[in-house]
C-alpha positions in Angstrom: 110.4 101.9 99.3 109.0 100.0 102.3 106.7 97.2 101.9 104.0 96.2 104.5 100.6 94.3 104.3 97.7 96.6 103.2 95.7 97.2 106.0 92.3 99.4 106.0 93.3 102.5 107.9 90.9 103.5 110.3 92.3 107.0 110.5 95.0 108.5 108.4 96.2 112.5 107.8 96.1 114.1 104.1 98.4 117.0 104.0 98.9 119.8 100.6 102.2 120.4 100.3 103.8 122.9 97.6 107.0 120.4 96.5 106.2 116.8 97.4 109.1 115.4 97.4 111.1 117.8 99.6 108.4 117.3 101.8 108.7 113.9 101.9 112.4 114.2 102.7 111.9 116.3 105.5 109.6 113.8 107.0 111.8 110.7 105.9 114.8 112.7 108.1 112.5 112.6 111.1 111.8 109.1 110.8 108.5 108.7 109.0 109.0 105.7 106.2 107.9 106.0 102.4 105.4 103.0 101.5 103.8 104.4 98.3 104.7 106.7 96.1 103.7 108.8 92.7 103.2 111.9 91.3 100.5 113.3 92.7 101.2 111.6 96.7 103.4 110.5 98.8 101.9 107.9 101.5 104.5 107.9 105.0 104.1 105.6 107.3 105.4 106.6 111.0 104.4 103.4 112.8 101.4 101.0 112.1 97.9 102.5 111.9 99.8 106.0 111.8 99.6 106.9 108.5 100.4 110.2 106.5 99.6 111.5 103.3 101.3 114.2 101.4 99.6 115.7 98.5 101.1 117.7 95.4 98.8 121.3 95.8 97.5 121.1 92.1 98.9 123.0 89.8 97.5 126.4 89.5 95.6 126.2 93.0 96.8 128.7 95.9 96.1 127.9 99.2 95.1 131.5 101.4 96.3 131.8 104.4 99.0 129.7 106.6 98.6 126.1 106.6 96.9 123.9 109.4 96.4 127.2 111.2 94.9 125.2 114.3 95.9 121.9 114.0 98.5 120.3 115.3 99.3 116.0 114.1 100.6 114.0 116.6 102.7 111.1 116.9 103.7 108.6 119.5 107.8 109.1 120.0 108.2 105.9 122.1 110.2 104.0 119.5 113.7 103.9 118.4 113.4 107.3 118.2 112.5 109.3 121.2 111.8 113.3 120.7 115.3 114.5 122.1 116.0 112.6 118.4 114.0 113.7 116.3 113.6 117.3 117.8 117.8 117.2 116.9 116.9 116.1 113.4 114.4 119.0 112.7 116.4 121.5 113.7 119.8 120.4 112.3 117.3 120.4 108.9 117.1 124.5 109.8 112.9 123.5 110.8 111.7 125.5 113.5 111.2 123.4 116.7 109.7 124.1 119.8 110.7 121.7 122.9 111.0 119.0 123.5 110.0 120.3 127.0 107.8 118.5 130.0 104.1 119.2 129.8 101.9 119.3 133.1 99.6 116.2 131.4 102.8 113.7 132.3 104.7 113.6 128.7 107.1 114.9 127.1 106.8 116.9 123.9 108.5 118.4 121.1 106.9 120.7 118.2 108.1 120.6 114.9 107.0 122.7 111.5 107.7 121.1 108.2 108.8 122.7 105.3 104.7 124.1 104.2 104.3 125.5 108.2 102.5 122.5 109.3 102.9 121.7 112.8 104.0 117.8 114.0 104.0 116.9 117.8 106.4 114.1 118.6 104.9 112.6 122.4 106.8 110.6 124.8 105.9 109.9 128.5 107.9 112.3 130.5 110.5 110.5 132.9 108.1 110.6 136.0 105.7 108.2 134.5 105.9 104.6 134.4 104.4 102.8 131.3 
């Protein structure tokens, strides 16, 4: 498990998943980094102040209707890892994947649905902009 200082999160993502752990697996292949665990959550880390939390559905509970229908989570690619990467990742993991491809607002983008059909975008500035 990775450590880090505790820091007060000023924003941070919960997300019901059906099986916790494959989800967090998935997510650990695309680079996110386990810093808690237990049986009810998982807590991922993807950089600092980018913070993700997976939550075991209760027992008994069914969710209607497809997951984060909406909504998509977004993540800074601009790392170790750029989306080319992890867009390679997801779909060698049989995830559906869509990009990475140029947008018109200057990045690049590639988006990724996890295991329970919620939908991750991994952003990178697209080659014509300088950072």
């Amino acid at each position: 498990m990775h450590t880090d200082e505790p820091y007060l999160m000023p924003s941070y993502v919960k997300l019901l998943v059906a099986d916790a752990e494959r989800s967090a697996s998935f997510y650990g292949l695309l680079g996110f980094t386990r810093v808690h665990q237990d049986p009810v959550f998982v807590h991922l880390r993807w950089a600092r102040h980018a913070d993700l939390f997976l939550v075991a559905t209760p027992p008994g509970v069914a969710l209607a209707g497809q997951r984060g229908v909406g909504v998509i989570v977004c993540f800074s690619a601009t790392g170790d890892l750029g989306v080319e990467t992890i867009a390679a990742r997801a779909t060698a993991a049989g995830a559906a994947v869509d990009g990475p491809r140029d947008q018109p607002w200057h990045t690049r983008e590639a988006v990724i649905t996890d295991p329970d059909g919620y939908r991750l975008c991994f952003v990178e500035p697209s080659a014509a902009v300088v950072v």
